[in-house]
C-alpha positions as CSV (number, residue, x, y, z in Angstrom):
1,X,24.2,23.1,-17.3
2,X,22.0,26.2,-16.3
3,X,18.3,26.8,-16.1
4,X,16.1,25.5,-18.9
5,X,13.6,27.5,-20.7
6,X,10.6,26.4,-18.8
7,X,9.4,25.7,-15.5
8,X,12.0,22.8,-14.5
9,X,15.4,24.3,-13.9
10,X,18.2,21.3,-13.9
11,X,21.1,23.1,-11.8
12,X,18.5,24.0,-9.3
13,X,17.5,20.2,-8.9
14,X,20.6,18.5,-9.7
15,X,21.1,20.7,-6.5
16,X,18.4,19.6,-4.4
17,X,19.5,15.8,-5.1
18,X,23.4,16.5,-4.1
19,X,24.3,15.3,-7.6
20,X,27.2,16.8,-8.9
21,X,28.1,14.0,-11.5
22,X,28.0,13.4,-15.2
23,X,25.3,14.5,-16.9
24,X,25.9,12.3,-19.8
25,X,22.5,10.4,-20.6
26,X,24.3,6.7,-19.5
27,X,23.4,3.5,-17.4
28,X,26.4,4.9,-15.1
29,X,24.8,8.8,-14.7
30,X,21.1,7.2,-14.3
31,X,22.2,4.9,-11.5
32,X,24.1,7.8,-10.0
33,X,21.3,10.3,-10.0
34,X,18.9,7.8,-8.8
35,X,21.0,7.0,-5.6
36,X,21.0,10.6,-5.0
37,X,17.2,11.2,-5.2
38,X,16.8,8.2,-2.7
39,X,19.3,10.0,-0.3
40,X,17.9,13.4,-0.9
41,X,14.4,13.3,-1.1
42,X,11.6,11.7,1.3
43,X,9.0,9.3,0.2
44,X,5.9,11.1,2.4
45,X,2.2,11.7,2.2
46,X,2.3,14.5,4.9
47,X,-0.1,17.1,2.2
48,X,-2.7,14.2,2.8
49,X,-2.8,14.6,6.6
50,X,-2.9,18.4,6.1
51,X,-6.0,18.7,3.3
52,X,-3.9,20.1,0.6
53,X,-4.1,18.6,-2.5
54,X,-1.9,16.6,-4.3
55,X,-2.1,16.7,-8.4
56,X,-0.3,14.9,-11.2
57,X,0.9,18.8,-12.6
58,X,4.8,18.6,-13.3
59,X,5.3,22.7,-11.9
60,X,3.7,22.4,-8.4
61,X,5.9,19.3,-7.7
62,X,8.4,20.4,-8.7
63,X,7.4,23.6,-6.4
64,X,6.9,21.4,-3.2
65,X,10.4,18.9,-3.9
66,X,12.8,21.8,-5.4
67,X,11.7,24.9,-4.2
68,X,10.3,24.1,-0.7
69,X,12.8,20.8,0.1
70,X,9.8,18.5,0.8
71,X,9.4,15.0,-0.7
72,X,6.0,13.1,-2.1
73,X,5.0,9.9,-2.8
74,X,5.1,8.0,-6.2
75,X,3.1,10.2,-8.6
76,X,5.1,13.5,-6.9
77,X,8.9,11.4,-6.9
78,X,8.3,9.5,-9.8
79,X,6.9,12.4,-12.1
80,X,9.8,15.1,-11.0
81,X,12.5,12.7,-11.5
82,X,11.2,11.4,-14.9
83,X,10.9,15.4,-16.0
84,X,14.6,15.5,-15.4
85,X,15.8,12.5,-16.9
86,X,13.7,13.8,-19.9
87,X,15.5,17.3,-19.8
88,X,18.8,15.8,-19.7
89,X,18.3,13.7,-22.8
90,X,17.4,10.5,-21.5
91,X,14.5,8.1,-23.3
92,X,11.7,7.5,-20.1
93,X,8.3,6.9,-19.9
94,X,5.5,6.3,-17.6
95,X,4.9,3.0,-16.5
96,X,1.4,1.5,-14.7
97,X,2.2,-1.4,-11.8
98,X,0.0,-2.8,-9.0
99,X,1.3,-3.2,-5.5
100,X,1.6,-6.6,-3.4
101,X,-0.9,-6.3,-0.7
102,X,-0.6,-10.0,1.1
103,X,-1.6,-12.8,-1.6
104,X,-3.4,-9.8,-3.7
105,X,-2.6,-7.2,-6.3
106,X,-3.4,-3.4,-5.8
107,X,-5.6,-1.6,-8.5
108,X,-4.1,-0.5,-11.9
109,X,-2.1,2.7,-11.8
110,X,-1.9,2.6,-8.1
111,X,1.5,2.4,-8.2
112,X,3.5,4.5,-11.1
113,X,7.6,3.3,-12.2
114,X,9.9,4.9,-15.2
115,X,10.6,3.0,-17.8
116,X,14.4,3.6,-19.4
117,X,15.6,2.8,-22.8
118,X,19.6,2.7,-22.8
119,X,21.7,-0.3,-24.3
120,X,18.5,-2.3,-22.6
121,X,15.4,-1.4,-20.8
122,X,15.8,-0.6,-17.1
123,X,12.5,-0.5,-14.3
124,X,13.6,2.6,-12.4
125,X,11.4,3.6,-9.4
126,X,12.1,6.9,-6.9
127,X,8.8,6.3,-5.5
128,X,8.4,3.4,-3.5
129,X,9.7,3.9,-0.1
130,X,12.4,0.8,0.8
131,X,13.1,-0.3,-2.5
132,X,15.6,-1.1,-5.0
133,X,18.2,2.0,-5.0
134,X,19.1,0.6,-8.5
135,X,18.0,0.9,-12.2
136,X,17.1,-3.2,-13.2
137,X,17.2,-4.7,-16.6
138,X,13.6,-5.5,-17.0
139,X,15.2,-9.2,-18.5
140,X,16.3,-10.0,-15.3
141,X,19.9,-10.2,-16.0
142,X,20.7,-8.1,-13.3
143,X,20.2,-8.3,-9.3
144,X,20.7,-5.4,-6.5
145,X,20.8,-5.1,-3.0
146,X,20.1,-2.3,-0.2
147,X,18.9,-3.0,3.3
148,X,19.3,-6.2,3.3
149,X,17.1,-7.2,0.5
150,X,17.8,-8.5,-2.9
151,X,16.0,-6.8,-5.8
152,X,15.2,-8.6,-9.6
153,X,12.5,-8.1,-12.4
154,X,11.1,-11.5,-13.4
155,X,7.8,-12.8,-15.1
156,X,5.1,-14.1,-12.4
157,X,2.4,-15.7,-15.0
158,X,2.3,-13.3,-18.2
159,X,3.1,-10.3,-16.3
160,X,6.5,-8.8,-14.8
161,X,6.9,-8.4,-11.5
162,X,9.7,-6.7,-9.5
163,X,10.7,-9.5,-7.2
164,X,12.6,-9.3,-3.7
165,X,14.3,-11.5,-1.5
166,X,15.0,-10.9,2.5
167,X,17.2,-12.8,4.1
168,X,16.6,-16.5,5.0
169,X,13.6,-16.0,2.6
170,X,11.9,-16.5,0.1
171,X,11.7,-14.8,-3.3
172,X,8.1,-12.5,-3.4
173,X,6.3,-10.1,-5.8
174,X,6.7,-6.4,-4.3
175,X,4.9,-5.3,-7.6
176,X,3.3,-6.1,-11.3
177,X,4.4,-3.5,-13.8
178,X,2.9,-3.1,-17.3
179,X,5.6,-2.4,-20.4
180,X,3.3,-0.3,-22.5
181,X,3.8,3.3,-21.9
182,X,1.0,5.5,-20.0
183,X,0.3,9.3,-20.2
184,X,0.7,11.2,-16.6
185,X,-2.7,11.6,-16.9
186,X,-3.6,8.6,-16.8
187,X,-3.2,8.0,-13.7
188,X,-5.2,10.8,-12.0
189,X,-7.9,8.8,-10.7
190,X,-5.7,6.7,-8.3
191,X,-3.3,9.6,-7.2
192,X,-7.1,11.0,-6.1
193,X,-7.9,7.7,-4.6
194,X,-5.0,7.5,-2.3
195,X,-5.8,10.9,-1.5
196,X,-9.5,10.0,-0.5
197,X,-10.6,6.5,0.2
198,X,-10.4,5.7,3.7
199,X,-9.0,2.1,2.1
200,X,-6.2,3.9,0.7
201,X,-2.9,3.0,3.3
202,X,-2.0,7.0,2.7
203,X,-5.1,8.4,4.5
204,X,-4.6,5.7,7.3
205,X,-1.2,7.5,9.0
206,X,1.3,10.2,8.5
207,X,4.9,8.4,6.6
208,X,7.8,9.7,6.0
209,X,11.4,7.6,5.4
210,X,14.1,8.8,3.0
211,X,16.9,5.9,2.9
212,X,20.4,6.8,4.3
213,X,23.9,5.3,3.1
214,X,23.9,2.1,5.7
215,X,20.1,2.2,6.4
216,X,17.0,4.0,6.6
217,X,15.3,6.7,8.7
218,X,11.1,6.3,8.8
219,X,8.8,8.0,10.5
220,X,5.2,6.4,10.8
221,X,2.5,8.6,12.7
222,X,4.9,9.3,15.7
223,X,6.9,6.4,16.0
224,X,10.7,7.4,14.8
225,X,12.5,4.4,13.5
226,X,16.4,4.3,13.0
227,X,18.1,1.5,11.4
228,X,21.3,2.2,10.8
229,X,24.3,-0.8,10.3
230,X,22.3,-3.5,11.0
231,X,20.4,-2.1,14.0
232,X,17.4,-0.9,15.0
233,X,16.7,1.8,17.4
234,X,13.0,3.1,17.3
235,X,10.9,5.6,20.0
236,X,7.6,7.5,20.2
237,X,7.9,11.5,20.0
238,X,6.3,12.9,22.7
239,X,4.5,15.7,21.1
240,X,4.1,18.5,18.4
241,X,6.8,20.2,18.8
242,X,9.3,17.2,18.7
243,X,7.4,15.9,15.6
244,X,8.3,19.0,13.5
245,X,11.3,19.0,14.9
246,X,12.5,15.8,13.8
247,X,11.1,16.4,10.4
248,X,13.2,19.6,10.1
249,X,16.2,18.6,11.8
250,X,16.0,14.7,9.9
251,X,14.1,14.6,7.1
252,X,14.9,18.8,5.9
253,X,11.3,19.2,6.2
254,X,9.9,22.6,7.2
255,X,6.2,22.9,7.2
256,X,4.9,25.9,6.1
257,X,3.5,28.4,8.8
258,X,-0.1,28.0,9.6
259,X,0.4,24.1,8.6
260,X,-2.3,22.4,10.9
261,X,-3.2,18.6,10.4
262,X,-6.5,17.6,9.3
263,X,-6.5,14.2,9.3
């Protein structure tokens, strides 16, 4: 399938994800090209940390993610990857939830998930960082695993919560998610928020981790951490340089001349 008429062209992204599957609007093709955003595309908040600013508008994210090969966090991930499941026919919508933080819930629409509507209703998220690399029956009829954590949608008290188990643990909340359908714009306010508010975890430190095939590759401030079959391996970079090396020669990311940090 070529370039649409608009801004969002689907060979160029299908492209930028490595997926060069079916493109018939399934449960098989959805869990497919989610995989492939996971492996392709960073969860990061680097624009933060250099004063640019990050918007809810469909064209400059798909700008940044397509054309320049960077990643974003869930508003960014979330938005770009709904546009294309939209283009190629698929019935997905916008989806308030509220992050676990401890024994508490985040704020309303500090968190945003896809909705999609196949033979049942599936909780997707691109988003999130480590999270479920599956689409999930919203149900609950349906469990997935990656990284050694177990993934399920459940009720916790009249809400539904995406629920995860470690190993040797116990089942916990990693979100609340809301069923009724939200306009991108709604949630404009908290993607400035997390932009802003020194209480905001994204103003706090540089992140960037994309998950790999057996593991997953982070980066937090300068601390590199590898895990990889079951094991660990972590160090400190040692400067500028070897930071922006390692996010061009790991994560694809190549800042744009005259990038300087501001946070």
């Amino acid at each position: 399938m070529g370039a649409t008429s608009d801004w969002l062209d689907i060979a160029r992204t299908l492209e930028r994800i490595g997926y060069r599957g079916s493109l018939e609007p399934s449960f098989e093709t959805l869990r497919a090209l989610q995989r492939a955003f996971l492996l392709s595309v960073p969860f990061e908040n680097l624009d933060i940390h250099l004063g640019r600013e990050i918007t809810l508008a469909p064209e400059p994210t798909y700008a940044k993610i397509v054309g320049e090969g960077r990643g974003g966090f869930c508003y960014e991930c979330n938005g770009l990857f709904h546009d294309l499941l939209s283009r190629l026919g698929f019935r997905v919508s916008f989806h308030s939830a509220r992050m676990a933080l401890g024994e508490r819930f985040g704020q309303q629409y500090g968190h945003m998930v896809l909705l999609v509507r196949l033979d049942a209703t599936y909780l997707v998220d691109v988003g999130n960082g480590q999270s479920c690399r599956e689409p999930l029956r919203i149900d609950g009829s349906d469990q997935s695993s990656a990284e050694g954590v177990t993934y399920r949608v459940g009720p916790r008290d009249s809400e539904l919560a995406l629920w995860l188990r470690e190993e040797g643990a116990e089942w916990r909340p990693r979100f609340l998610f809301e069923v009724q359908p939200r306009s991108r714009s709604a949630f404009a306010d908290m993607c400035r928020y997390h932009q802003t508010s020194p209480d905001s975890l994204f103003t706090r430190s540089r992140l960037v981790t994309r998950a790999q095939l057996d593991g997953r590759l982070t980066l937090v401030g300068t601390h590199l951490i590898t895990a990889e079959a079951g094991a660990t391996h972590e160090r400190e970079l040692g400067s500028e340089e070897e930071y922006r090396a390692c996010l061009r020669e790991r994560f694809g990311i190549e800042l744009r001349d005259g990038a300087r940090w501001t946070r």
